[in-house]
N, C-alpha and C positions, 0 to 999 in steps of 0.2 A: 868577422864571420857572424852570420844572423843567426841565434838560440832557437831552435826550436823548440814551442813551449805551447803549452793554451789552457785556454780561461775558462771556466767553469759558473755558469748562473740558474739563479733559479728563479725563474720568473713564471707568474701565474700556473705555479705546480709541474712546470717543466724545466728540463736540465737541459739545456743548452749549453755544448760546448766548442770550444773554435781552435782548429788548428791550419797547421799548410797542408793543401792538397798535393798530392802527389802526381805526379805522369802518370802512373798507371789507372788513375782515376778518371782521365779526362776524358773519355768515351762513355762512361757513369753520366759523368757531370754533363756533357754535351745531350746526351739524351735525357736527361732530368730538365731542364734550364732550352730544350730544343733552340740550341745552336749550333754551330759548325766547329767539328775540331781545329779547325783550321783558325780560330778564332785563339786558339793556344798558342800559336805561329810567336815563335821570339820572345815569350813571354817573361817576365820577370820571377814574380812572383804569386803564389793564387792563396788566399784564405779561404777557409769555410767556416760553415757556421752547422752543428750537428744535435740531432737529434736522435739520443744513441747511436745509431751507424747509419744512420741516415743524413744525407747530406738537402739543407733545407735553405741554403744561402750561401753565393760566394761573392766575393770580389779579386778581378784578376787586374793586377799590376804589369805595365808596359815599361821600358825605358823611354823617356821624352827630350827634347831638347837638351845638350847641357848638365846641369844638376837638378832638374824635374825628370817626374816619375807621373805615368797617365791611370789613369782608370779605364781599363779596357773593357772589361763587362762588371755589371755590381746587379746583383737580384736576390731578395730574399720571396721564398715563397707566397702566394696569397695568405695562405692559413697561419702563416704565424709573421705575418708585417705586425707593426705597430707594437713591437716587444723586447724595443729595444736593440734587437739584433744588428739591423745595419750601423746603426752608431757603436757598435763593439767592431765590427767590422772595420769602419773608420778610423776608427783608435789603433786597431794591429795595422792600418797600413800609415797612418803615421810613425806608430813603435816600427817598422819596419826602412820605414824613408830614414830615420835619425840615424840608425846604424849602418844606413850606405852614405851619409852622407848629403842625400840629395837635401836641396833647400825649396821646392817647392813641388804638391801634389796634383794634378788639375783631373777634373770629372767633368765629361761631356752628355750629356741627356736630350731628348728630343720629345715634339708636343705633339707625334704622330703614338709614342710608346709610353708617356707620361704623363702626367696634371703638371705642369712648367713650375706654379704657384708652391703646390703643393712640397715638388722635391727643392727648390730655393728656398722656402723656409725649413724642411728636411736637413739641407747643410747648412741653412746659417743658424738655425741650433746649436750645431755643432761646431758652430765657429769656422766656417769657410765664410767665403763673400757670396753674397748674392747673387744669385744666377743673370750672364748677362747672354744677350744674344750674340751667337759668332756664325753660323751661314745658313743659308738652307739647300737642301739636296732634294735634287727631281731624280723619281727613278719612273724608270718603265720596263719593262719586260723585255728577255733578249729577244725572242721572236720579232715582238715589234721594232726595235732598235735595228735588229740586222734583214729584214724584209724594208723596210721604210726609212734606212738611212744609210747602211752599209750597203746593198746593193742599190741603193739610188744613184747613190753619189760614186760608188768606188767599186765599180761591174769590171774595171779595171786596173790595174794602178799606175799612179800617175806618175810618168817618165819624168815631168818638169821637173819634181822635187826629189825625185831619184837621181836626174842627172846633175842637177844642181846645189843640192843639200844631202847632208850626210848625217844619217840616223843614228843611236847608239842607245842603246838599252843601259840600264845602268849596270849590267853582269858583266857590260863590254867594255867601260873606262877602267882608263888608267887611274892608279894615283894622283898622276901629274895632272890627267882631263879631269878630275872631280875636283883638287885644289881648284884649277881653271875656273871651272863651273862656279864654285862656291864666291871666287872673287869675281867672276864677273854677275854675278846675279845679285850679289849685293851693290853694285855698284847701280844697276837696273832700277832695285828697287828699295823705296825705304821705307814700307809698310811691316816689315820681316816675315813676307809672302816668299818664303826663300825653299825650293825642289826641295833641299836637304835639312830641311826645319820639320818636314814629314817624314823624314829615314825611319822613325820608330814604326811607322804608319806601312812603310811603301812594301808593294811586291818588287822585288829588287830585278825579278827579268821581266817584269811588265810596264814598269816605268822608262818613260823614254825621254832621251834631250835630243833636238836640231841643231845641227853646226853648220856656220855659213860662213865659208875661209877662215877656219880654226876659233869664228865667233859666234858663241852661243844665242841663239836668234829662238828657239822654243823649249819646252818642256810641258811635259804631263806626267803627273804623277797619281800611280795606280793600286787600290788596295781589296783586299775581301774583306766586306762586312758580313754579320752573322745574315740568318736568312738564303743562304746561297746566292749572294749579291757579287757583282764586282763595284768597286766606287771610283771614277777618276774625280779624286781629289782635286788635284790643283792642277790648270792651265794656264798657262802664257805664252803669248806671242810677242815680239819687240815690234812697237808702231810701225816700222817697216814693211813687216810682211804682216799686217792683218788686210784683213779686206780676203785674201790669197788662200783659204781653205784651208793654210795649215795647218791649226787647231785641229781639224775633223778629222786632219791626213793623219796627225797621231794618236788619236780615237781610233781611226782603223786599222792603225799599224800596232798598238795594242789589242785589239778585236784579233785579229789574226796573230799576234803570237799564243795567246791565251787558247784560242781554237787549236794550236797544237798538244796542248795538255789534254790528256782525256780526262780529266779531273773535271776540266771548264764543261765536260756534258751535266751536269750538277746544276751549276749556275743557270738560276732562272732568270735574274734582273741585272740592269746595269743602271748606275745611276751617275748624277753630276753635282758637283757641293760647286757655289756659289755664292758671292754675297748680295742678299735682296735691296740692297744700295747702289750697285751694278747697273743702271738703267739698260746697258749696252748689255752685258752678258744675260740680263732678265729676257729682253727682248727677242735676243740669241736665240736662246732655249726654247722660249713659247714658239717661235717660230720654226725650230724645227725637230720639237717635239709634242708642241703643242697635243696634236691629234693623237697621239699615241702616249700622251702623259699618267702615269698609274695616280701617283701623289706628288704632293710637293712639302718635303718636311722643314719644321727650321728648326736651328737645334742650337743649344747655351751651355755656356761653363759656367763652374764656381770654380774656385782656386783653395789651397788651402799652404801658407806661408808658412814652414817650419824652423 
């Protein structure tokens, strides 16, 4: 069991102290930090960083693959960066990883909301590794997405893949069909671009797999990021059926469960993570989002080995 405790400093005539946030905090915190509660979804653990009762920094703790543990949001305020505080930060979620166990931390950052340089040399200070690059994500706007690609392509839906393939969300497998999934997708691939390598990540009824006589032929997997974003993370189709719209069939068969939450009235943007190595999914994208493209961000890890 983790102690709850915290640290006390005094740096350039202020008292900064750091404890774990609580739930009932997290609607504070989300309007301080303007991001989405939602962004607290399944979360681990959260630190803060205070300034008497003021909260002026947190870092929120995800579970990740295995025996890693993610970085799901990390911000200390403008007015008091450079004070040391984040690298306290880092330290409690180190002291926090030992006592679960886990063996490794990872932080993901992006060069649309950071200086790249500046936060890679921020952690290898701190003894993480160097920032490397891991994908980049095109977002645009749902209006645009669903005027310019949802009704272009799917005004109806398509019987072929209804009558022929068999969808399942992931709130709908079994036991038995997620073992399934897990062996045959590792067998697919051996990058460890594996649906269930994002579990920590995924909206569990908006992700979706395709089965084609009881064998796993697609997947999409689908997440909120802050900003009132939706992200589909990770696609695949198996050589067979690409060319066949699959892909987009379960873009829109995500599109349409999501539109049944009245939550998703919220969601301004949908976006797509990729790797800029991809020639074929680069090309993908520009081509049918080109026109209606907001940005295209890329975004890097450090790791931190415990």
């Amino acid at each position: 069991m983790y102690c709850r405790h915290s640290f006390n400093f005094n740096i350039l005539q202020m008292n900064f102290n750091y404890k774990e946030i609580q739930t009932e905090q997290f609607i504070k915190v989300s309007e301080i930090f303007d991001i989405s509660v939602s962004i607290f979804r399944n979360y681990l653990n959260c630190f803060g960083a205070f300034l008497g009762n003021e909260i002026i920094g947190i870092l929120l703790l995800i579970r990740g693959d295995e025996d890693t543990i993610r970085i799901r949001f990390f911000q200390v305020l403008p007015l008091f960066r450079c004070n040391n505080i984040g690298s306290v930060l880092l330290k409690l979620a180190k002291e926090y990883a030992v006592s679960i166990h886990s063996k490794k931390i990872i932080a993901t950052y992006n060069d649309a909301e950071n200086d790249i340089e500046r936060c890679s040399r921020f952690f290898h200070k701190n003894n993480w590794t160097i920032g490397r690059y891991t994908h980049t994500r095109v977002r645009l706007k749902k209006e645009g997405f669903e005027k310019n690609f949802i009704s272009k392509f799917f005004s109806t839906e398509n019987s072929v893949f209804n009558n022929e393939i068999r969808f399942l969300f992931y709130t709908e497998l079994s036991e038995e069909k997620k073992n399934h999934i897990k062996e045959q997708s590792e067998q697919m691939l051996s990058n460890g671009l594996l649906p269930f390598n994002a579990l920590d990540l995924m909206i569990k009824d908006l992700s979706i797999f395709a089965f084609f006589n009881q064998t796993l032929i697609a997947w999409s997997v689908a997440d909120f990021v802050k900003y009132n974003e939706v992200s589909i993370r990770n696609t695949f189709v198996i050589n067979e059926f690409r060319n066949s719209g699959l892909g987009m069939y379960l873009w829109y068969l995500i599109f349409c469960k999501a539109s049944e939450n009245r939550d998703f009235d919220s969601i301004t943007q949908i976006s797509f993570d990729f790797q800029k190595d991809d020639n074929r999914l680069n090309r993908l994208y520009m081509l049918l989002f080109g026109k209606i493209l907001e940005k295209s961000i890329d975004y890097y890890i450090s790791e931190k080995m415990i």
